[in-house]
C-alpha positions in Angstrom: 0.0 0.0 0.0 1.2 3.8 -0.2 0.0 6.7 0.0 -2.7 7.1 -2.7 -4.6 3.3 -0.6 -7.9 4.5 0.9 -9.9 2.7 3.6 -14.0 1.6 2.0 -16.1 0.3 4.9 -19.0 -1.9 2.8 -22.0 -4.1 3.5 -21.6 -6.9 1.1 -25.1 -8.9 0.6 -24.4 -11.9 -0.3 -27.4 -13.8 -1.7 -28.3 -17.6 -1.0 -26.4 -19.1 -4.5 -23.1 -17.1 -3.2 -23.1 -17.9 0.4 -20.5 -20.4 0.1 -18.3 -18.9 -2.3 -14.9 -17.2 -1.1 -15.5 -13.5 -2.9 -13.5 -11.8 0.0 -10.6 -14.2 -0.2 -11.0 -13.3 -4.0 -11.2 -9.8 -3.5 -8.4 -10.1 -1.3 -5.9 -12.1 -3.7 -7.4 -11.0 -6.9 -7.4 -6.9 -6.6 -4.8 -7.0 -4.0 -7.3 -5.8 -1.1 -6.3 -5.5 2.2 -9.3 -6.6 4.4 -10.9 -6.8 8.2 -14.6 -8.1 8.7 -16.6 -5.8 10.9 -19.4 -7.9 11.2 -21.0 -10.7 9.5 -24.4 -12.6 9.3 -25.1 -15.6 7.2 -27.7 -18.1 7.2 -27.5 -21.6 5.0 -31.0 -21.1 4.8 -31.9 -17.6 3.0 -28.4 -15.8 2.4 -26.9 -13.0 4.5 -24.6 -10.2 5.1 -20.6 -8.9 5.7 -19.2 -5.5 6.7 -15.7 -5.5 5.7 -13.6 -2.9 5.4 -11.3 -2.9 2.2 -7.8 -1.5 2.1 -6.2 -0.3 -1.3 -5.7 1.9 -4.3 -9.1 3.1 -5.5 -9.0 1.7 -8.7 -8.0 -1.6 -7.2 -11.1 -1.1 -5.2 -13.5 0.0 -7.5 -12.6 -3.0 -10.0 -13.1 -5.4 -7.1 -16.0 -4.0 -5.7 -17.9 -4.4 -9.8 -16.3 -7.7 -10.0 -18.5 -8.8 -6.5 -21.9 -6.9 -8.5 -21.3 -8.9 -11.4 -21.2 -12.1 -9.0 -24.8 -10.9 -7.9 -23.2 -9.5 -4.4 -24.9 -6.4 -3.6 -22.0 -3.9 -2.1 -23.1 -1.0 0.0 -21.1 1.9 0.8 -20.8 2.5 4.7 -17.7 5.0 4.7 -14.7 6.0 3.6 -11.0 6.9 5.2 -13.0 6.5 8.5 -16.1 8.5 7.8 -19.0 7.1 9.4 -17.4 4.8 11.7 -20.3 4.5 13.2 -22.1 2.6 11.0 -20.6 -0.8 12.5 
């Protein structure tokens, strides 16, 4: 990472069909992501949800983040660079 990496805190929904697929380890190796889960709730019955927050270069970032839509994840914005920490 350098300088120009940026912190996105994200809600990833993930639904039933990708539950057990590895998209963060993906995300991770793939786009070179830097990542720490927040928060996670998933259910073998009906899908669920993970708050992770990605470390990276934004263009790393944003081409990870459309690669997980186009695998039917829906990704949610939550902050960024420590913005609304609150959220999780």
């Amino acid at each position: 990472m350098n300088q120009w990496s940026e912190t996105v805190r994200v809600q990833l929904n993930f639904p039933l069909v990708r539950i057990k697929e590895p998209v963060i380890w993906h995300l991770s190796h793939h786009f070179r992501l830097k990542f720490s889960i927040r928060y996670a709730a998933i259910s073998p019955e009906t899908g669920g949800y993970t708050v992770v927050d990605f470390t990276g270069e934004r263009e790393d970032i944003n081409a990870g983040l459309a690669w997980a839509q186009e695998q039917g994840v829906e990704v949610s914005a939550l902050g960024v660079n420590g913005e609304n920490e609150w959220a999780i």
